[in-house]
Each structure stands twice: as C-alpha cells, then as structure tokens.
N, C-alpha and C positions, 0 to 999 in steps of 0.2 A: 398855630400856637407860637406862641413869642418866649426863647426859652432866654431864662437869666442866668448869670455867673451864680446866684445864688446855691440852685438846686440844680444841674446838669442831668442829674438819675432823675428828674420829673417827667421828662418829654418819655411818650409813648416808641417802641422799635418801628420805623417804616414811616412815622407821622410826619409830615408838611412841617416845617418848624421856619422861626425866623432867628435870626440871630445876632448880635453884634457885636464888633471886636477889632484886636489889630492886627495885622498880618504880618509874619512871619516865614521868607523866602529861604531854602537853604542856600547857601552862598549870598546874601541880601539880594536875589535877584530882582530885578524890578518889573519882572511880568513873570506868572506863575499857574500852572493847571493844577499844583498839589501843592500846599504850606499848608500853617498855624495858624489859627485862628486864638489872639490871647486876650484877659480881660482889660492888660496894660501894655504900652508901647513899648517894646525892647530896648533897651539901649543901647544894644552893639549887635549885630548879626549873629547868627551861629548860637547862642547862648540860649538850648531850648528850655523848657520848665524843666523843672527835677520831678516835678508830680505831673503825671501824664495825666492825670484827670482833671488836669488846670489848663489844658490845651485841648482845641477841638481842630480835629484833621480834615483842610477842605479838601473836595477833591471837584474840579467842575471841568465841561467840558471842551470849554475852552479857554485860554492863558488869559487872567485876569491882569489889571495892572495894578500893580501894587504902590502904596506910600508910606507915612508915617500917620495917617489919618485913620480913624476908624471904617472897618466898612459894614455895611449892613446886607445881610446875605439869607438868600430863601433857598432850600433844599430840603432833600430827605434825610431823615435820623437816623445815626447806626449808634449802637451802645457799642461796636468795638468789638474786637477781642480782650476778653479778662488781661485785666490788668495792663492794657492798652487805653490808647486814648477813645475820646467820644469823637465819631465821623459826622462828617456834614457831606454828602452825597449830592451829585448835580445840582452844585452850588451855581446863583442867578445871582450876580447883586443888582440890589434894591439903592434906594435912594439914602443916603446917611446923614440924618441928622445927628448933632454934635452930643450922641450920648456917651454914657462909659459908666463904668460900673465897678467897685472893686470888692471883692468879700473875702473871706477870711482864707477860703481856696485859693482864691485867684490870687491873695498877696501871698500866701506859700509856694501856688506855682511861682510867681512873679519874682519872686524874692532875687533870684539869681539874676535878673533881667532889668533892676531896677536902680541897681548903683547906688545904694543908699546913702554909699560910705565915702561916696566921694566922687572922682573918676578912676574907671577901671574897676571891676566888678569886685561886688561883695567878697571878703573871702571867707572860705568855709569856717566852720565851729574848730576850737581845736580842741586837745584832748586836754588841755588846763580847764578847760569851761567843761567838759563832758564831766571830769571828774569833782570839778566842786559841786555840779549838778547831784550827783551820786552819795557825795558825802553831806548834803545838805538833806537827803529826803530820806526814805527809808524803799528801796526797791524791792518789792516780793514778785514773784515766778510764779503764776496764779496755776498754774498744773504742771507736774513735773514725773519724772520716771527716774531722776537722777540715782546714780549707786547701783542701779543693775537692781531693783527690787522688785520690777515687774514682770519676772520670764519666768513660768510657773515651774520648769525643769530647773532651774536653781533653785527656786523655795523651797522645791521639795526633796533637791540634793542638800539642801544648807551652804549653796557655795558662797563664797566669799563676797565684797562689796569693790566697787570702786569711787575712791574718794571722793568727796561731797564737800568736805568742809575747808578745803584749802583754796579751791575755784572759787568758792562763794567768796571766803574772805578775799582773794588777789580780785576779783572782777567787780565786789561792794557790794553784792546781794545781802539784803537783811535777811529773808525769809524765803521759803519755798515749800508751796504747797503739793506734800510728796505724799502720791497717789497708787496706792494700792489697786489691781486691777481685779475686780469680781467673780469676774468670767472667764480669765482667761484658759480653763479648762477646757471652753467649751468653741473656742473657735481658731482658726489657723489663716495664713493667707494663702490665697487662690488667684494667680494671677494679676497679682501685687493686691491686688484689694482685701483687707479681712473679711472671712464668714463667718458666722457659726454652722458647724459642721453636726453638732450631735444636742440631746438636751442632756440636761446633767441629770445623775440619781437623786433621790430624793435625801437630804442633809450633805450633800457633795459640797457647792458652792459656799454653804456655812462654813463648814470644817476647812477648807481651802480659804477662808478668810482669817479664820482666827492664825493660819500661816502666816496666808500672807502679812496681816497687821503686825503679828509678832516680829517677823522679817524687819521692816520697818523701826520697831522701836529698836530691835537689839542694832541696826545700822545708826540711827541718830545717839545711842549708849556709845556704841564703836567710836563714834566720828565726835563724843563729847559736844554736841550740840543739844541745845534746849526746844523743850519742848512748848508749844505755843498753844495753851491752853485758855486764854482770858485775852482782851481788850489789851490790859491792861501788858502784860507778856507781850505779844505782838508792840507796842511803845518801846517796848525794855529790848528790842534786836538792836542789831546795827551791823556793821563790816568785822567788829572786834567780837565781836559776839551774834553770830546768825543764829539763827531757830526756826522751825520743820512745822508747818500746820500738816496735822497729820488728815487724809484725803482717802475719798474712794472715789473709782472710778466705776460707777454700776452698782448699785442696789441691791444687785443681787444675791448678795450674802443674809439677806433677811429673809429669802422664800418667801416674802407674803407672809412673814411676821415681825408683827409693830413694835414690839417689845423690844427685837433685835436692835432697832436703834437707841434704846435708852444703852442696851448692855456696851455699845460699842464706842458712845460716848463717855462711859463712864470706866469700862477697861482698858480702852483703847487709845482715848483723848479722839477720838473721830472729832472734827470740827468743821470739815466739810466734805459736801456728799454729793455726787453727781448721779443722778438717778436712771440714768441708761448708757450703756455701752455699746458692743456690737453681737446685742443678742435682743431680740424682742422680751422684755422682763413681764415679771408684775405689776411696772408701774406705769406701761408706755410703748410707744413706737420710738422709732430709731430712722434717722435719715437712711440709711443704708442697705434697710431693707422694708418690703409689703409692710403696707401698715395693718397692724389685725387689731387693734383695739381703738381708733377714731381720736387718739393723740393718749393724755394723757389718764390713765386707769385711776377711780374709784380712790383704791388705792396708793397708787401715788398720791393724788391728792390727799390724802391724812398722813403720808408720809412727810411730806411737806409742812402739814400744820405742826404736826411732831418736833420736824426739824425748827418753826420760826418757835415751839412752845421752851425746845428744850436748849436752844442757842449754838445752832448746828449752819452755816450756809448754804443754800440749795444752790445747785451747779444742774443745766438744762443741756449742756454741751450733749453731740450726738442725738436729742430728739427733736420730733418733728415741730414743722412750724405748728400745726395743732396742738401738740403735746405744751409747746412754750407759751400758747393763749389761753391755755388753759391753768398752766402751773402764775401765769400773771395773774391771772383772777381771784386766785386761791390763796397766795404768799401775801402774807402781811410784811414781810420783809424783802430787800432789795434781793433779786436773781444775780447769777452770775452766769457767763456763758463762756467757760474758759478756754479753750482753744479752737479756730475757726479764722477767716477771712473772708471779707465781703466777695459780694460775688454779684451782679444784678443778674443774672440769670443760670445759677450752680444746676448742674444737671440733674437726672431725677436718683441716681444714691452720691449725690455729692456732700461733701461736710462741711462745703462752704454754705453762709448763711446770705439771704435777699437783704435791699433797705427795710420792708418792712419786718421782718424777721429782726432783724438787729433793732428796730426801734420797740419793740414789745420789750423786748430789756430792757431799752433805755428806761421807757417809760414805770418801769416798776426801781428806777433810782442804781439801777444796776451796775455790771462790768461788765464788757465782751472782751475776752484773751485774746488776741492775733496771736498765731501763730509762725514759727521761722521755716516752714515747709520749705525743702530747694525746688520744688515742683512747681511752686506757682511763685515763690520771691527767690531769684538767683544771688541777691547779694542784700544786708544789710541794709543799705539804701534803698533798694526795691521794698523791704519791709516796711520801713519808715514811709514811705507814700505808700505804701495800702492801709497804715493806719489812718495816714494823713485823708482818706478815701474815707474811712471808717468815720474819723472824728466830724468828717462833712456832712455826713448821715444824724451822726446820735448826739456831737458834740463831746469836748475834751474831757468830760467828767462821766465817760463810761465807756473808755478805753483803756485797757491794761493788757500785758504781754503772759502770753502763756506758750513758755517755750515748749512743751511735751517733750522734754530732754529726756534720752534715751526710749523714748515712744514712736517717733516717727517712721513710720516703712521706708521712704523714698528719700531719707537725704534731709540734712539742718543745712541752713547758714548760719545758725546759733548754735555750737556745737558742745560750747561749757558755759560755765558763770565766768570764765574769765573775758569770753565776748562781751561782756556788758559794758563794758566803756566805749567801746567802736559804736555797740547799736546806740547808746544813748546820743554820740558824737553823731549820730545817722541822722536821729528823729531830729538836732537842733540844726542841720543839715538844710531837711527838711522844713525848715522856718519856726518851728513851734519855740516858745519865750521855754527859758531856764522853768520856771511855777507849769508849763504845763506839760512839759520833759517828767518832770518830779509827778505828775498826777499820773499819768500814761505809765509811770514805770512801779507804781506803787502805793501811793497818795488814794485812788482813788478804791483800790481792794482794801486796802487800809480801811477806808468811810467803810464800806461793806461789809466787809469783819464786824466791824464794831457795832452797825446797825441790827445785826444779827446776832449776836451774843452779848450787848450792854454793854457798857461800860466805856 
C-alpha cells in the first residue's frame, strides 16, 4: 500500500506500506538509522513539526544517507503512541522518483519548516492577532461545569458559586454551554475512573434535576449574565455581554418520560441535551461501561426526534460508537459531540473517540468538542495539534472546543476563560488562517445552534 500525506490514519497497524518524503536528521546529520520523514524539505535543521502527526518516524536498520532530496521508503506501519507520531518500522529505501506532495497537514506540520516569511523562520502568532481573532468572532465553550454547579453535595447544601462571568469577559468568551450533570447521584470515582455505584429510587434523578437546573439559573441571575434561549440571543453575546446555553449532561432526569423534555425546555430554557453520561440510561450505552442495550434505545431515538421537533441540540458525548450510528440516522438535525479527542485506537472504556467515530458526526453537519485534558494534551499547544489531527479527519467545519471546565478528574491546561487568548494564540500556532481559528472556537457551534432551533 502506497500511503499519502493526504490521509496518514488510512494505512492498516502492521501493514507493508510505501511511502515518500524528506528527511529530517537531529543535528542535520547526514547519515541516519532514526529521523523524519516530512511532506516538505526543512529549511534549517533542528526545526521539527509542531504537529507530530505531520511527521512520520523512520526507524531502519541500518544508517541511511541522508540529503535534501526526497526518499521513497518501504517498511512496516505503526500508528504510534497517542498523540505521537506515525512510525515507519524497518525502513528499505526504494528508488525515488521526483514526487512530493503537500496537503493541508503536511503545510501545518510544515509551517515552521518552510520560512515563508523570509529567511530565518516563521515567527509565531502573537497575542495582537489571537486577540483580534477573539473579538472578531463569537467564541462559545461547547460543555462546561464552570461556577461549581456540578457537585451534587453543594446542590444540595445550596453552597455558593465561583465567578463565571468576569473570566469570560477578561479571556472573550461569548457564550458557554453550562451543563447540569443528571446522575451525579449515582456514581463516584474509583480509581481515578468514574462508576456508577448504585441505581437511583424511582423519581430521584428527576427531583435532583429540577435542583440541579435551578442551581444553574440562580448562578447565571447571581453572575447577571443572559440567558441564551433563540438563534437569535446566541447573535446578541459577545465579550461585553456573554450568555449561558443552559445544558444537561445525561438524560436522565426524564426516567423514560417524553414529556419531561418539553417541561425542561420550557421551565428550564434546556437548549442542549446530552443523552448519556456515566450511567447506562434509558436511552443508550455509554463508552465506559458493558453495553446492555446494542447502542442507542427506542427511546432515545424519540428523544431525539423530540429534541430536532422542539429546538433542543442533541449532544452524543459519552455513548457508544453504535449508540452515535444510530442517533445519525435518526437526527434531522446536525449532532454534537462535545468533549472528547481523537484517538485511532482509544481503549475499550476510553472517551476518546476513532476516525470513524468522529466522521459519523461530521457527516450529519455536526461539531466534536476537544477537550483540554492534562492527561493526554500537557500544554495548550499539544491541544492545538490534536485538534489540528481532529480537523485532518472531519475537516475545519466540525471542530469546536469543549473545555469540561470544572469537570475534568485528572487536570485542565485550560483551566478558566481567561486561557482563551493563549489557546486561540495555540491553534494560529498551529497554522490554521485567523476564519478558521474563528470556526474552531465558535463559528461552527454557532451554525449548529441555529440549525437546531431556527433562526
């Protein structure tokens, strides 16, 4: 198989591949058993990609000679460690004819490598361009926990909030989809992982919703922010004035009734719904544990139609890839998938999602959130190339950032709204143009909002 810069994640784990490129020696050495393989010629030694998925790691086994030519090389495929580069294993070179290849990848990796600007490399984005990027578009936070509204022992003490709407305003967040958590009665973590530990009483998870939601509204009353209830509201945010799509995290505040979702849109302002969490519900399986219902339930499906009748988002985050071919089938409206990161091989309860997992969204017009996990992105720049990995798969027009602020078990590098100038500074970093910065940070939930509720 003959693998192109195009698609990297095509080639099969273990398979014969061919491949071509430039070489890249550390110290420019000129004979080499282990370098880079790039889609473009370096321009100065030392200078590797910023997207390690824009570089392929030879390793052969014995010292190739290296030049400024392309070479063309046969060995075996490794996908790598997560979030590492793609391996070329007992690399032979073949004969090179004068190919070369550039794609949207390859000039992101490349970017750094290619001197655009002159002599002497590119320099980075600075934060006068991050921040006209910010105030030019409208950035929303597609899942969020911010203000402390998701820990059920405060709901149900009534404790207090932390500030919400002065980060947003200093970091330029329009909007933040702030998500009420369903279940969280019902489960606790075990060895850093959530479970669910118990099932709930019957009218439990309802009654714990109508808290928690209330929770929520009296924090955005507290924090004098607006409520984002129409198309039209979501247009009317900005930096001077942000505003709260009000969110569930888990369905399961309706028990398996239908009805519950008109009441929660209509008491509530509910405007977006994420249909599983970390409990096997009424309407689904869930990455993180046995699946007992063959993805997505009956009902979920009419929960769903509900949701595209009544102008409600559906959010797929947490269930299975079955569960997400199934809710694509059934949605007349664009899905969302708000916080997760690619993975080409997430383990079997991991909440990272495969290429084709994330392209079932794309394909129904969607969004998939990245997330700022310190677990698998150690720094802002690491998140900006896993998007950049992300947008190689689905394409810029169905990526958006879902920080899970105050959600995450193991650690943020996104750790308020006032990060938002650094990560956006990341992504242009990262090579993506100022328009597609603006889509990735908001632009593109924005379309989805609106496709989803009119207007």
């Amino acid at each position: 198989m003959r693998v192109t810069w195009t698609d990297l994640s095509a080639a099969a784990e273990g398979s014969a591949v061919e491949v071509t490129g430039y070489p890249m020696a550390a110290g420019g050495a000129r004979q080499a058993r282990r370098f880079l393989l790039l889609p473009e010629a370096a321009c100065c030694p030392g200078h590797a990609p910023r997207d390690p998925s824009g570089a392929i790691e030879v390793f052969a086994d014995t010292p190739m000679t290296l030049g400024n030519s392309a070479l063309r090389l046969r060995g075996t495929w490794r996908a790598g460690e997560d979030g590492w580069r793609y391996q070329l294993q007992d690399a032979q070179p073949l004969d090179t004819p004068g190919w070369r290849a550039i794609t949207r990848r390859g000039l992101m990796a490349a970017g750094p490598l290619m001197c655009l600007a002159g002599p002497g490399c590119a320099a980075p984005a600075d934060g006068a361009r991050a921040e006209a990027v910010i105030a030019a578009g409208r950035p929303i936070d597609i899942h969020s926990h911010a203000g402390g509204i998701a820990n059920s022992n405060r709901i149900r003490q009534g404790a207090g909030y932390s500030a919400i709407a002065a980060p947003m305003r200093q970091g330029g967040m329009a909007a933040i989809c702030l998500a009420m958590v369903s279940d969280s009665p019902t489960h606790h973590v075990v060895d850093g992982r959530i479970r669910p530990y118990r099932n709930p009483a019957a009218g439990e998870l309802y009654a714990y919703g109508t808290l928690a939601f209330g929770r929520i509204r009296a924090l955005v009353e507290s924090e004098n922010l607006r409520i984002v209830a129409t198309a039209a509201d979501l247009r009317g945010t900005s930096r001077a004035a942000p505003g709260v799509i009000i969110a569930a995290e888990g369905a399961d505040f309706l028990e398996g009734r239908l009805e519950r979702l008109e009441e929660a849109h209509a008491r509530w302002t509910l405007r977006h719904l994420q249909l599983t969490h970390y409990r096997v519900n009424e309407l689904g399986d869930i990455q993180t544990e046995p699946p007992e219902h063959g993805g997505l339930t009956d009902f979920g499906a009419e929960v769903i139609r509900q949701c595209n009748r009544t102008g409600i988002v559906v959010d797929v985050a947490h269930g299975t890839l079955d569960l997400v071919k199934r809710a694509a089938a059934v949605t007349t409206k664009p899905l969302v998938l708000s916080h997760t990161s690619l993975n080409n091989r997430p383990g079997p309860t991991s909440r990272q999602i495969t290429p084709e997992h994330a392209k079932v969204i794309a394909g129904t017009g969607g969004v998939i959130g990245v997330w700022p996990s310190a677990s698998i992105y150690p720094t802002l720049t690491a998140m900006a190339v896993g998007i950049a990995r992300l947008v190689d798969v689905v394409g810029v027009d169905h990526a958006g950032l879902g920080s899970d602020l105050r959600g995450l078990v193991g650690g943020t590098v996104f750790a308020d709204y006032d990060a938002l100038p650094g990560f956006t500074e990341a992504l242009l970093q990262a090579g993506f143009t100022d328009q597609d910065a603006a889509k990735i940070l908001g632009g593109n939930y924005a379309r989805v909002f609106t496709a989803s509720l009119g207007g």
